[in-house]
PDB file of N, CA, C and O in Angstrom:
ATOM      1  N   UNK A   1     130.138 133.202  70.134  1.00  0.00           N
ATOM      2  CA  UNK A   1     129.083 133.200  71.132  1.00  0.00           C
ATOM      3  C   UNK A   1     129.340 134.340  72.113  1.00  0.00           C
ATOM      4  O   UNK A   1     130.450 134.618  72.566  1.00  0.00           O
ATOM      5  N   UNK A   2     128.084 135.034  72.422  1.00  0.00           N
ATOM      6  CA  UNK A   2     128.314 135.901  73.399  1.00  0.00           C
ATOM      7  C   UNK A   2     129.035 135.595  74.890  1.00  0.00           C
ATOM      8  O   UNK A   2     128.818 134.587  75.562  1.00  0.00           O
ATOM      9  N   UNK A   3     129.693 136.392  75.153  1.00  0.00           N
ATOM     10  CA  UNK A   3     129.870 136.319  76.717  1.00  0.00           C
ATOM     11  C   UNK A   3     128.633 136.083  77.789  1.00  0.00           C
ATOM     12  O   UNK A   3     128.839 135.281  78.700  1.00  0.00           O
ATOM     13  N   UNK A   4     127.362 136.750  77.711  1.00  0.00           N
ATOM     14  CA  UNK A   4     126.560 136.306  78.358  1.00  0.00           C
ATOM     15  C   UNK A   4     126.021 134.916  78.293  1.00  0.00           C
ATOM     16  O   UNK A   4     125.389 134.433  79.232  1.00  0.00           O
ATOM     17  N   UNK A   5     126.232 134.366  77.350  1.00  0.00           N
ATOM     18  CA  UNK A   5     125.391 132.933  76.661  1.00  0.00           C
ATOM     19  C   UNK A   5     126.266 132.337  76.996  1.00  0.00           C
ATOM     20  O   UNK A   5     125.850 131.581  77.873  1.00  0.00           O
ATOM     21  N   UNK A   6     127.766 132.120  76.768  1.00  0.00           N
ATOM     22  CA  UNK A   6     128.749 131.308  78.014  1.00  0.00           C
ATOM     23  C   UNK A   6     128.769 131.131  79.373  1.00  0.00           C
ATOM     24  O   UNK A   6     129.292 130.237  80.038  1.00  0.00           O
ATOM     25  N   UNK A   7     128.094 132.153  79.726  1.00  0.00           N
ATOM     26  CA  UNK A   7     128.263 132.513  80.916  1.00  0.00           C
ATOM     27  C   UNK A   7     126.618 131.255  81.587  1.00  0.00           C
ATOM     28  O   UNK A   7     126.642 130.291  82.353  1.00  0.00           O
ATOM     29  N   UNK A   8     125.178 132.061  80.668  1.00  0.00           N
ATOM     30  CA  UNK A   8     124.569 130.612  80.712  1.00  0.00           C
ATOM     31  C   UNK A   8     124.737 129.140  80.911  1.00  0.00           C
ATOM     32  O   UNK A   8     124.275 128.318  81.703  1.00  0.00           O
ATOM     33  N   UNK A   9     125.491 129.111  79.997  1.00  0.00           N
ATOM     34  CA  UNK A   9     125.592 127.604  79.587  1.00  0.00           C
ATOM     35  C   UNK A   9     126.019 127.097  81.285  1.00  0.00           C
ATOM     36  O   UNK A   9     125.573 126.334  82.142  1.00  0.00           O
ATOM     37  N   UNK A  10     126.968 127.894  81.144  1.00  0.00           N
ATOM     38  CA  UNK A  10     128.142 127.346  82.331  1.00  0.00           C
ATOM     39  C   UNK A  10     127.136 127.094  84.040  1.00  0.00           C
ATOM     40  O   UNK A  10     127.123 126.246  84.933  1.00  0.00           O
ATOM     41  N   UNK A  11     126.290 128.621  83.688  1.00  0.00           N
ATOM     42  CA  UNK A  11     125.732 128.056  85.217  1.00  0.00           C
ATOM     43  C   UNK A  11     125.192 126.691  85.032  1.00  0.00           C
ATOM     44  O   UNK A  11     125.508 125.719  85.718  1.00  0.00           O
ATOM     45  N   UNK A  12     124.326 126.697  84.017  1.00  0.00           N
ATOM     46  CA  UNK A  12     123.202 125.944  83.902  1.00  0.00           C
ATOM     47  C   UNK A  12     123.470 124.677  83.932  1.00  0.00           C
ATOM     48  O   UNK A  12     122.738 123.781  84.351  1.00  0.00           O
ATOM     49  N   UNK A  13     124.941 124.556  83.310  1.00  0.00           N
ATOM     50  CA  UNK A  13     125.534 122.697  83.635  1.00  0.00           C
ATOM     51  C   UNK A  13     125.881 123.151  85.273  1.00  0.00           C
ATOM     52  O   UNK A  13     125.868 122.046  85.815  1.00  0.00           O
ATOM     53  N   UNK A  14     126.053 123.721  85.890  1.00  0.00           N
ATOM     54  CA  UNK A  14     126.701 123.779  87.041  1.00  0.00           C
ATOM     55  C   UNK A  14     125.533 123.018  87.831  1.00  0.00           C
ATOM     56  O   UNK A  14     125.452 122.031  88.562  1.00  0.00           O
ATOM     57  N   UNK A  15     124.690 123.967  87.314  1.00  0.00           N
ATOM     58  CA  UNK A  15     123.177 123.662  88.080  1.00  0.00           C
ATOM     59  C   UNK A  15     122.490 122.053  87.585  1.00  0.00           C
ATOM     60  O   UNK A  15     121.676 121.607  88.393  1.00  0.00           O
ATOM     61  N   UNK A  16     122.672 121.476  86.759  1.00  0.00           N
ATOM     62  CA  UNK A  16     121.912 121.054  86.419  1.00  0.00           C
ATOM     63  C   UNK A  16     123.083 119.721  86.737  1.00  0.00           C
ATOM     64  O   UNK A  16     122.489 118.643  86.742  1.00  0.00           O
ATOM     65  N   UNK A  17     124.626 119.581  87.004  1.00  0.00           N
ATOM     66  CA  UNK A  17     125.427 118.598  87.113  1.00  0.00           C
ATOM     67  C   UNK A  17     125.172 118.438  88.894  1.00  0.00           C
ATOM     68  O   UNK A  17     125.621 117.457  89.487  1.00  0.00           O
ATOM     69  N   UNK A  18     124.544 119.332  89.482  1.00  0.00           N
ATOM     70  CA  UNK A  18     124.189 119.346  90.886  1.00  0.00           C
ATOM     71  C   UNK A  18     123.112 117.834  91.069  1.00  0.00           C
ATOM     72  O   UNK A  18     122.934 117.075  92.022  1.00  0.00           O
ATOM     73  N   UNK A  19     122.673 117.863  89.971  1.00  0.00           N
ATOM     74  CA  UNK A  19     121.617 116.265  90.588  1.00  0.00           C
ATOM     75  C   UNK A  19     121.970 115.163  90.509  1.00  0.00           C
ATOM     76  O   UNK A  19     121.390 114.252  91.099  1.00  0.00           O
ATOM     77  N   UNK A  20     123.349 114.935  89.512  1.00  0.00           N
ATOM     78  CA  UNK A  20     123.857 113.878  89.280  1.00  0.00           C
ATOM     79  C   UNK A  20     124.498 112.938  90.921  1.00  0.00           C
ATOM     80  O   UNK A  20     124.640 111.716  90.960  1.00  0.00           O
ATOM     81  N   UNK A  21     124.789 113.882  92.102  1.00  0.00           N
ATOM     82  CA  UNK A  21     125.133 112.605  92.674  1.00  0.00           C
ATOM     83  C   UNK A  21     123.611 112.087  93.513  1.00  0.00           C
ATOM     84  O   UNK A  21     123.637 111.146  94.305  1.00  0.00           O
ATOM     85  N   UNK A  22     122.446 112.783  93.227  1.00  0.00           N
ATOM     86  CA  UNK A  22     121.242 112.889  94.021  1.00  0.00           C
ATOM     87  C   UNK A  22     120.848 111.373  92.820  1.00  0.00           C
ATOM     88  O   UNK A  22     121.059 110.306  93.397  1.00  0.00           O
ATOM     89  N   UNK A  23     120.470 111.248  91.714  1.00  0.00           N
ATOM     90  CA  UNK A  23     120.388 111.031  90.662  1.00  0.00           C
ATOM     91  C   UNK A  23     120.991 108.941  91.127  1.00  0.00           C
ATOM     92  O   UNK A  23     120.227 108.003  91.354  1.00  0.00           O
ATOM     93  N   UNK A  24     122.363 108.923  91.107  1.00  0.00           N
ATOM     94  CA  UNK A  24     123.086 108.337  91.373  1.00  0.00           C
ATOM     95  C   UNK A  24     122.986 107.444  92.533  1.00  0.00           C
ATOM     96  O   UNK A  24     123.276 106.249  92.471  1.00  0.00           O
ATOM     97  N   UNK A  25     122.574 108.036  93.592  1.00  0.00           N
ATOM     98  CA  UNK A  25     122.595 107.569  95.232  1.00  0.00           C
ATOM     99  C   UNK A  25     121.007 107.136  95.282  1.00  0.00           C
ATOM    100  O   UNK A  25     120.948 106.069  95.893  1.00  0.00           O
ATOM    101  N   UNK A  26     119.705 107.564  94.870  1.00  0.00           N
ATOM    102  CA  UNK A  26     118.297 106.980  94.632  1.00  0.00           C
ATOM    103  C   UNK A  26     118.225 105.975  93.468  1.00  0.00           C
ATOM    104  O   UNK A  26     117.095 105.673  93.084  1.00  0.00           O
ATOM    105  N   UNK A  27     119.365 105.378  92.813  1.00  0.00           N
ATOM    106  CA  UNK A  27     119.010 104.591  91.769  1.00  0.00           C
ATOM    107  C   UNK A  27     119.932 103.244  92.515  1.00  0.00           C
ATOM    108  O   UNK A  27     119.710 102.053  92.294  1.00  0.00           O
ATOM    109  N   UNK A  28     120.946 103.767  93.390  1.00  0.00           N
ATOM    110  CA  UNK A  28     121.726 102.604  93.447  1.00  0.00           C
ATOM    111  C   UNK A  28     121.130 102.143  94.795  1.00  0.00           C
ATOM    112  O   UNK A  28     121.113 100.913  94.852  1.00  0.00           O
ATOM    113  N   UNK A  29     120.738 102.621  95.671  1.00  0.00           N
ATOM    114  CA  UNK A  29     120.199 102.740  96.802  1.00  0.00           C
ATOM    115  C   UNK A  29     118.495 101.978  97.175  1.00  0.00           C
ATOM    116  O   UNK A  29     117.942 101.457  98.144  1.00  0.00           O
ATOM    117  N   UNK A  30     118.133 102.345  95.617  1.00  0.00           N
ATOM    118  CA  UNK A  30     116.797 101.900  95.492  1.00  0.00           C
ATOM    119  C   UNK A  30     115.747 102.864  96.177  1.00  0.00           C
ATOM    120  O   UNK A  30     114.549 102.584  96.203  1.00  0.00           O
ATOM    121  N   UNK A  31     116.320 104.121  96.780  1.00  0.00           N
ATOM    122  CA  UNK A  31     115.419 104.800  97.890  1.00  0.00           C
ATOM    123  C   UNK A  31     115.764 106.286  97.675  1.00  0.00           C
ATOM    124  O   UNK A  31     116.787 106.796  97.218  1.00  0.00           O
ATOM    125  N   UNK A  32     114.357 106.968  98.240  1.00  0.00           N
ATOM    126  CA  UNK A  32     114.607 108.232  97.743  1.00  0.00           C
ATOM    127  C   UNK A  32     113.818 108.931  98.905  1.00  0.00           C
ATOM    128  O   UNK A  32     113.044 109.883  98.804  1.00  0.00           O
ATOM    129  N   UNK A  33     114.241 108.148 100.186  1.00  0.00           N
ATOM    130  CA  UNK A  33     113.150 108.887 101.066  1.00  0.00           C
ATOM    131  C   UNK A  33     113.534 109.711 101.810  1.00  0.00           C
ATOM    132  O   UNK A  33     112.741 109.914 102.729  1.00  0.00           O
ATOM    133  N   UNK A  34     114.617 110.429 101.836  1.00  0.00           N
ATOM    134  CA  UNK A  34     115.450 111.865 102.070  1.00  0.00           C
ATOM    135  C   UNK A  34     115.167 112.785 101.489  1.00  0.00           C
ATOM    136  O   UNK A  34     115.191 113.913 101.983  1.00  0.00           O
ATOM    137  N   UNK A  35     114.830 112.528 100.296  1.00  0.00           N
ATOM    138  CA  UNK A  35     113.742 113.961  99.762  1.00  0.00           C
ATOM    139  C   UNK A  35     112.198 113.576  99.344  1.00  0.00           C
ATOM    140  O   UNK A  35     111.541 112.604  98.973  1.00  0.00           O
ATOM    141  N   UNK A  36     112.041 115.065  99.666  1.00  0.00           N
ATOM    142  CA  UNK A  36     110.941 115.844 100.084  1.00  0.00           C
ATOM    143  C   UNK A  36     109.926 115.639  98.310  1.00  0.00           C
ATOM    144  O   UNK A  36     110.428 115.979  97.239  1.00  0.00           O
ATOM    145  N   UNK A  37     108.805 115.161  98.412  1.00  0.00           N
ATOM    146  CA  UNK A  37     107.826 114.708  97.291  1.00  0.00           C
ATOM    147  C   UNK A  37     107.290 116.324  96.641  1.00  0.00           C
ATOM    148  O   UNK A  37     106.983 116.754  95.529  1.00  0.00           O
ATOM    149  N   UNK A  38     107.433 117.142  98.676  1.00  0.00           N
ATOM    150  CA  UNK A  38     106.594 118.051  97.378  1.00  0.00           C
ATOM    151  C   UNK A  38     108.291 119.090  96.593  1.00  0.00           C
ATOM    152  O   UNK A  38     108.599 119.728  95.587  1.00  0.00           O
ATOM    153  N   UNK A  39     108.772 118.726  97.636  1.00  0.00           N
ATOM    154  CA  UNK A  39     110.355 119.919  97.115  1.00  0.00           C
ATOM    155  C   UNK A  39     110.437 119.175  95.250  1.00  0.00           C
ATOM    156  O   UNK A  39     110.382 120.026  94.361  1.00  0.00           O
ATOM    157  N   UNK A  40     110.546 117.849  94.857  1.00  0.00           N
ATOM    158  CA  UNK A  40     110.862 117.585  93.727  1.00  0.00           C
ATOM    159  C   UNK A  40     109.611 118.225  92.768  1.00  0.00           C
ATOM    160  O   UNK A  40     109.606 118.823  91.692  1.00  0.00           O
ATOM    161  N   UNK A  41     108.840 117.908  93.462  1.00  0.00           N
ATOM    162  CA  UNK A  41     107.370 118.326  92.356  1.00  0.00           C
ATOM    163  C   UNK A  41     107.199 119.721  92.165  1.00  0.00           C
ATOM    164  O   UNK A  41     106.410 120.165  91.330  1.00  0.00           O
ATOM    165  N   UNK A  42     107.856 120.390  92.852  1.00  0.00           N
ATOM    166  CA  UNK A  42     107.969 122.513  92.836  1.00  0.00           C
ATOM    167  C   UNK A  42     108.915 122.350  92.124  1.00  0.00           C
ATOM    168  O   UNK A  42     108.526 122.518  90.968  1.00  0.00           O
ATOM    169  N   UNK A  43     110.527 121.984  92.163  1.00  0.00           N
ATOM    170  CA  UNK A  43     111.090 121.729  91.121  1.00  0.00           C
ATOM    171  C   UNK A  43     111.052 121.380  90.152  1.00  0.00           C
ATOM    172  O   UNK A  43     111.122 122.276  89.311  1.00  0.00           O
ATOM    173  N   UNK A  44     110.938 120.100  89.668  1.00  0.00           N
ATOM    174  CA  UNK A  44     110.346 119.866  88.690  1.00  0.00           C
ATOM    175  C   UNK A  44     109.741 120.975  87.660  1.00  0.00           C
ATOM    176  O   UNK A  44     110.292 121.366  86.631  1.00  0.00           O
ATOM    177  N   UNK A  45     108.500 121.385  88.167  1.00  0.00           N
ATOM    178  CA  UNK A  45     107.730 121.920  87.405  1.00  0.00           C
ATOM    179  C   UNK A  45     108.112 123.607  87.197  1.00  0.00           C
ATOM    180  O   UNK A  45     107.954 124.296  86.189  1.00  0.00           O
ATOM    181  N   UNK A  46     108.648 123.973  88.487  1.00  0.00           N
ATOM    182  CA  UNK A  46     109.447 125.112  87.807  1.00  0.00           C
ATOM    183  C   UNK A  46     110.708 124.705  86.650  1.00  0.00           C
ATOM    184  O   UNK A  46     110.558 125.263  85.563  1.00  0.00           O
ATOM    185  N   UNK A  47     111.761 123.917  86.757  1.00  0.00           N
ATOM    186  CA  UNK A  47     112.098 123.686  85.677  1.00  0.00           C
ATOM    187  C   UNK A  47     111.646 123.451  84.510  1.00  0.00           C
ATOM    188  O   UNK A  47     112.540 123.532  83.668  1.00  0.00           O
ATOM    189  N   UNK A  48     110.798 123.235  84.158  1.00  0.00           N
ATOM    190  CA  UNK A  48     109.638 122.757  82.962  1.00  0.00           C
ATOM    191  C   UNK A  48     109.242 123.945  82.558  1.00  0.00           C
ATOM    192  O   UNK A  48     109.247 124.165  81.347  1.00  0.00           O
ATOM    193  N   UNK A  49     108.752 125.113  83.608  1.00  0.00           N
ATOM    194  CA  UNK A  49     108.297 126.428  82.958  1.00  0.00           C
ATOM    195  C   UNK A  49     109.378 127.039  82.580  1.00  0.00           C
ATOM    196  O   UNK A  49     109.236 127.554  81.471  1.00  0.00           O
ATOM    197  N   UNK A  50     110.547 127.214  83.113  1.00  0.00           N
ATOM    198  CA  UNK A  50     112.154 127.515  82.573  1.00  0.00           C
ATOM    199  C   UNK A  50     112.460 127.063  81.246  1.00  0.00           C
ATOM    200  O   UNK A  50     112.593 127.846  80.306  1.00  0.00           O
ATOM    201  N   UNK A  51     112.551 126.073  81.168  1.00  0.00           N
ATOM    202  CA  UNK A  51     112.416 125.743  79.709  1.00  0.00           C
ATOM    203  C   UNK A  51     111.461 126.288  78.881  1.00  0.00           C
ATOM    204  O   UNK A  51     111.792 126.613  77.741  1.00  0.00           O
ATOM    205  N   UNK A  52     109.917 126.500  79.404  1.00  0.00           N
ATOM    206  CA  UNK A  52     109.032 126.353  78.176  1.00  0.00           C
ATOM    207  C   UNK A  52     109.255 128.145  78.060  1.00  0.00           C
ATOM    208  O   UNK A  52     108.913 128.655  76.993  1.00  0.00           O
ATOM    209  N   UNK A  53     109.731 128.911  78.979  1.00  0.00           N
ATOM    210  CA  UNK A  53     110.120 130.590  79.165  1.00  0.00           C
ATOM    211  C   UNK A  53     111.738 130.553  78.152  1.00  0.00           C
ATOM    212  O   UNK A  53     112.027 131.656  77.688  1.00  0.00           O
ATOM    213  N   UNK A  54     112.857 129.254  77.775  1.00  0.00           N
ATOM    214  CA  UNK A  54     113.801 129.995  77.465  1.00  0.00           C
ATOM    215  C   UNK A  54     113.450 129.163  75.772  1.00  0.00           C
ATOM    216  O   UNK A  54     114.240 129.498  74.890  1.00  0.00           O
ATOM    217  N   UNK A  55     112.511 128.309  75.426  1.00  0.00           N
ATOM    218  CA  UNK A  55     111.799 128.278  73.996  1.00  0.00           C
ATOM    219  C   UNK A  55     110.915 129.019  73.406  1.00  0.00           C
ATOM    220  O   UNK A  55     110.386 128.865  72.304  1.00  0.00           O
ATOM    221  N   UNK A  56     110.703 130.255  74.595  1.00  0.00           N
ATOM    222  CA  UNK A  56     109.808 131.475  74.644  1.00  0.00           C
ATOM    223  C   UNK A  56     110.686 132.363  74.097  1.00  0.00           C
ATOM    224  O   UNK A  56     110.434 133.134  73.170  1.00  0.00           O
ATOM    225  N   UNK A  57     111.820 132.237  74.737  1.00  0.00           N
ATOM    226  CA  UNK A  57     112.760 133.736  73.960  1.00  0.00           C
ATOM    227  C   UNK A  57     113.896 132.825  72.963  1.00  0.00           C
ATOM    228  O   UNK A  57     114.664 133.428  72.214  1.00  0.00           O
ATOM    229  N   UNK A  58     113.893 131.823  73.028  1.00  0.00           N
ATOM    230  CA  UNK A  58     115.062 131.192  71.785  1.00  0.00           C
ATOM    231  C   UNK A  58     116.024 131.269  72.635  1.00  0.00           C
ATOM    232  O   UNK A  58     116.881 130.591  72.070  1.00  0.00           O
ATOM    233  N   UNK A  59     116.553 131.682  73.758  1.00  0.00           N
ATOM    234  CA  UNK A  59     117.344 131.414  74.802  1.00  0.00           C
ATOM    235  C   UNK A  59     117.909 130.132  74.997  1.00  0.00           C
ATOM    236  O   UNK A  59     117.467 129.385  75.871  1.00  0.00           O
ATOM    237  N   UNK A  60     118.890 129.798  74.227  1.00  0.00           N
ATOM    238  CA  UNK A  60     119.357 128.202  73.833  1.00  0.00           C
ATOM    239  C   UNK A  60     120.226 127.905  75.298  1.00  0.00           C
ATOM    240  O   UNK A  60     120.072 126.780  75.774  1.00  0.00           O
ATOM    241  N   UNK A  61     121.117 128.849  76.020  1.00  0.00           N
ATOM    242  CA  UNK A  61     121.718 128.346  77.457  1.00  0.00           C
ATOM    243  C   UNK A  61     120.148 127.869  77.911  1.00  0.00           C
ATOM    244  O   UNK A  61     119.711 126.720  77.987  1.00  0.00           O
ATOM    245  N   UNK A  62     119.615 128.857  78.123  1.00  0.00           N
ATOM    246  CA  UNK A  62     118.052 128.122  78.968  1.00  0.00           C
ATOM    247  C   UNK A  62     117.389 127.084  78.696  1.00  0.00           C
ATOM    248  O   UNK A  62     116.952 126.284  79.523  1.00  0.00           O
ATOM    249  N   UNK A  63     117.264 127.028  77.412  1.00  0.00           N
ATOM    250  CA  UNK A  63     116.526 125.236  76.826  1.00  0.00           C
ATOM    251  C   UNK A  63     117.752 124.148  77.386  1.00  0.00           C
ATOM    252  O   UNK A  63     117.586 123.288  78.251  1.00  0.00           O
ATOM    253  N   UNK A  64     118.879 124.406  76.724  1.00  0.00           N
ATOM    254  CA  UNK A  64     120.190 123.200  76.819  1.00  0.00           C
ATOM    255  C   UNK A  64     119.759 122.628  78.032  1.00  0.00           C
ATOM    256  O   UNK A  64     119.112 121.588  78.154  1.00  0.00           O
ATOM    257  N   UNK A  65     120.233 123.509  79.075  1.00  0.00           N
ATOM    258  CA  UNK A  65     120.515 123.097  80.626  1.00  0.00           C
ATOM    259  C   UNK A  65     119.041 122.605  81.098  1.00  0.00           C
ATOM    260  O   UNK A  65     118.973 121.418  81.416  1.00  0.00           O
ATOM    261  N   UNK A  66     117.838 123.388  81.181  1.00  0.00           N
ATOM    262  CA  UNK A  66     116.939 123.363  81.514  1.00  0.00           C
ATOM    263  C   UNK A  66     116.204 121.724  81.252  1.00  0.00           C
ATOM    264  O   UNK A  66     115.677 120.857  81.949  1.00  0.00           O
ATOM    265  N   UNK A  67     116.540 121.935  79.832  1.00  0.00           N
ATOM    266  CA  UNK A  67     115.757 119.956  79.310  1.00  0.00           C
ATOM    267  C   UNK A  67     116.352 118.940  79.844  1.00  0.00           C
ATOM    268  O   UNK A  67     115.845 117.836  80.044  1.00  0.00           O
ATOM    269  N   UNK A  68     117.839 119.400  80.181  1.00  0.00           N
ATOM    270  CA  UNK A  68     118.918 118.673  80.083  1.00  0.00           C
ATOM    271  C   UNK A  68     118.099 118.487  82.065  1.00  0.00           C
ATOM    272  O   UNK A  68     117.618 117.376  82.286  1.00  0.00           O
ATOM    273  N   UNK A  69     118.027 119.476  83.189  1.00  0.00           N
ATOM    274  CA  UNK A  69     118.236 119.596  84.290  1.00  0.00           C
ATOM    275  C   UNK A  69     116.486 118.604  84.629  1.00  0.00           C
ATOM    276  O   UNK A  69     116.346 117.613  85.345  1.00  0.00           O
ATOM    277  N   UNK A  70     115.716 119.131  84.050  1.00  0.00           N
ATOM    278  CA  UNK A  70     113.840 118.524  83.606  1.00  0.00           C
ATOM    279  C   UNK A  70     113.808 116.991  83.848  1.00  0.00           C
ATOM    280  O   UNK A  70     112.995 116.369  84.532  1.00  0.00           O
ATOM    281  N   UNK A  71     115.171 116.377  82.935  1.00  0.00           N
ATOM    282  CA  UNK A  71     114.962 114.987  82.388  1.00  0.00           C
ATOM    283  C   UNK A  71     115.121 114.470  83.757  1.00  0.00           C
ATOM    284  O   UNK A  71     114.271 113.748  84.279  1.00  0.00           O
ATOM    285  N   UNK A  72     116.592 114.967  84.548  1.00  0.00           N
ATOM    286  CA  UNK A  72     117.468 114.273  85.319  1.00  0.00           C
ATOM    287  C   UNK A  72     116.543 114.612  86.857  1.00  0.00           C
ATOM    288  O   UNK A  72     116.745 113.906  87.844  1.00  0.00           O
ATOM    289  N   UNK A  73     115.548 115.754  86.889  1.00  0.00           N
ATOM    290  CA  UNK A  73     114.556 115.786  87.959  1.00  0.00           C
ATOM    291  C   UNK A  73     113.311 114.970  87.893  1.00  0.00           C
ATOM    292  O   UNK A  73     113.067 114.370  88.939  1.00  0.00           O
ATOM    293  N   UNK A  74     112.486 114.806  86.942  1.00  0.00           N
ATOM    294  CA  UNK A  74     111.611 114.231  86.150  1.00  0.00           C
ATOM    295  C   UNK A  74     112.155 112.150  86.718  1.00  0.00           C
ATOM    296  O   UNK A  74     111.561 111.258  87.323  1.00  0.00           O
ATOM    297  N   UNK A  75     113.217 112.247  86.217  1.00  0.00           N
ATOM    298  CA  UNK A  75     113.463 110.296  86.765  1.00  0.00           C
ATOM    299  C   UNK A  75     113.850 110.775  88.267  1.00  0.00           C
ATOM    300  O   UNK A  75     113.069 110.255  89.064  1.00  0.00           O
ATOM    301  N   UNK A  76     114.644 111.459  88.791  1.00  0.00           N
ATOM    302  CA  UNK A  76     114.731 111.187  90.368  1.00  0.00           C
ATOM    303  C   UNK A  76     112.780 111.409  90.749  1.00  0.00           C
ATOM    304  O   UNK A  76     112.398 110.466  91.441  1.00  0.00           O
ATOM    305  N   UNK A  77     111.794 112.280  90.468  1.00  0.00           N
ATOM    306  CA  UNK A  77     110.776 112.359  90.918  1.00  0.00           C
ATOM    307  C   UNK A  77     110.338 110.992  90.777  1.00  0.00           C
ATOM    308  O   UNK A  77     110.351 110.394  91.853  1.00  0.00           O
ATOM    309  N   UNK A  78     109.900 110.212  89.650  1.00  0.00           N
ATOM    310  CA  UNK A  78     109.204 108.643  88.885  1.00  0.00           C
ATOM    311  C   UNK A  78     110.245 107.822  90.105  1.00  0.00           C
ATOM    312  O   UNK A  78     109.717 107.029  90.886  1.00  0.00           O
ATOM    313  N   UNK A  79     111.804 108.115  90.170  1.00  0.00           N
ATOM    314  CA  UNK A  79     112.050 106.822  91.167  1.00  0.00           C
ATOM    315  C   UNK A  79     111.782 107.042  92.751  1.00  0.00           C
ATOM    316  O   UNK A  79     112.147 106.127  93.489  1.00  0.00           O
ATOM    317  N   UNK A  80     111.298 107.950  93.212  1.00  0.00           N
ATOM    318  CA  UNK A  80     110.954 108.597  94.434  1.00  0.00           C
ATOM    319  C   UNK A  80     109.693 108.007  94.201  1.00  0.00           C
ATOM    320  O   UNK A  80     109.199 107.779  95.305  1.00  0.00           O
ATOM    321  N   UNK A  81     108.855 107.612  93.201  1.00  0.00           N
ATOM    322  CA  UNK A  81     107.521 107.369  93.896  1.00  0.00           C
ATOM    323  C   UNK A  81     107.932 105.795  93.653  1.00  0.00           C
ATOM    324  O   UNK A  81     107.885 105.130  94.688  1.00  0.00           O
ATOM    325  N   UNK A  82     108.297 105.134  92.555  1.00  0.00           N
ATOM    326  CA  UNK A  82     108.866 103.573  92.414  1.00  0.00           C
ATOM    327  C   UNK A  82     109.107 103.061  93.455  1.00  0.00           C
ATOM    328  O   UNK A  82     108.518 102.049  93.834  1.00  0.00           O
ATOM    329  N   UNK A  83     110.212 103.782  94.268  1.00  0.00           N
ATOM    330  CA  UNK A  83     110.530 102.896  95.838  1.00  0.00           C
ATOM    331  C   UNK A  83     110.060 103.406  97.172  1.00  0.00           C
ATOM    332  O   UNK A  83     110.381 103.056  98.308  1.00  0.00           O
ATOM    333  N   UNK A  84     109.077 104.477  96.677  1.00  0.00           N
ATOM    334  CA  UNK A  84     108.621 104.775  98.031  1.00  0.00           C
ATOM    335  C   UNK A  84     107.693 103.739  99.068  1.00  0.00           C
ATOM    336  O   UNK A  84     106.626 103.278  98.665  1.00  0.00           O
ATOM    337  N   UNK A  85     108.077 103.519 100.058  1.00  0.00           N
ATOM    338  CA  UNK A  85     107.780 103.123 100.847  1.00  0.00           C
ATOM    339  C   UNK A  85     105.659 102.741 100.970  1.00  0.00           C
ATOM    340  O   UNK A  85     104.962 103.685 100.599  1.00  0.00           O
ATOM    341  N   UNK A  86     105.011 101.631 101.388  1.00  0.00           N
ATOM    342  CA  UNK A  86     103.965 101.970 101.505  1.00  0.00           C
ATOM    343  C   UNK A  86     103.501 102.443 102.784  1.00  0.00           C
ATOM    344  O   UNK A  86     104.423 102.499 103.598  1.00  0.00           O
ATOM    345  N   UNK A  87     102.566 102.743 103.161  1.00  0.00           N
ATOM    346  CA  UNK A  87     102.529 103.519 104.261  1.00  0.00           C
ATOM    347  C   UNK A  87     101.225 102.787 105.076  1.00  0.00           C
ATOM    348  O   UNK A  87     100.859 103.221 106.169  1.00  0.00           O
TER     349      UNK A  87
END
């Protein structure tokens, strides 16, 4: 494997092991009202075009991390609206 494509991988778990304690603390907590509805939903969906840009070039660090980073934003977004508060 190339040096650059290691070098991928590596951010991309870096980046993408960043939600796990966010991930963790809204599931056990039941609450997710410290973040921001629209910050997850810009995320989110830029991650989603990241992916659908690194199945664009076969860029496998970019799919791995990216689907991998999608899934774990994608359920913190669904449990952010589950326990959100009614208003």
């Amino acid at each position: 494997m190339e040096t650059a494509n290691w070098i991928g991988f590596v951010a991309g778990a870096l980046t993408t092991i960043a939600f796990l304690p966010q991930l963790q603390r809204t599931w056990t907590t039941k609450s997710a009202d410290d973040m921001s509805l629209a910050m997850l939903l810009t995320f989110t969906t830029g991650v989603f075009l990241w992916l659908v840009y690194g199945l664009y070039l076969m860029a496998w660090p970019i799919v791995v991390t990216n689907a991998i980073t999608f899934i774990l934003t994608l359920t913190i977004l669904v449990l952010k609206l589950k326990y959100q508060k009614p208003r």
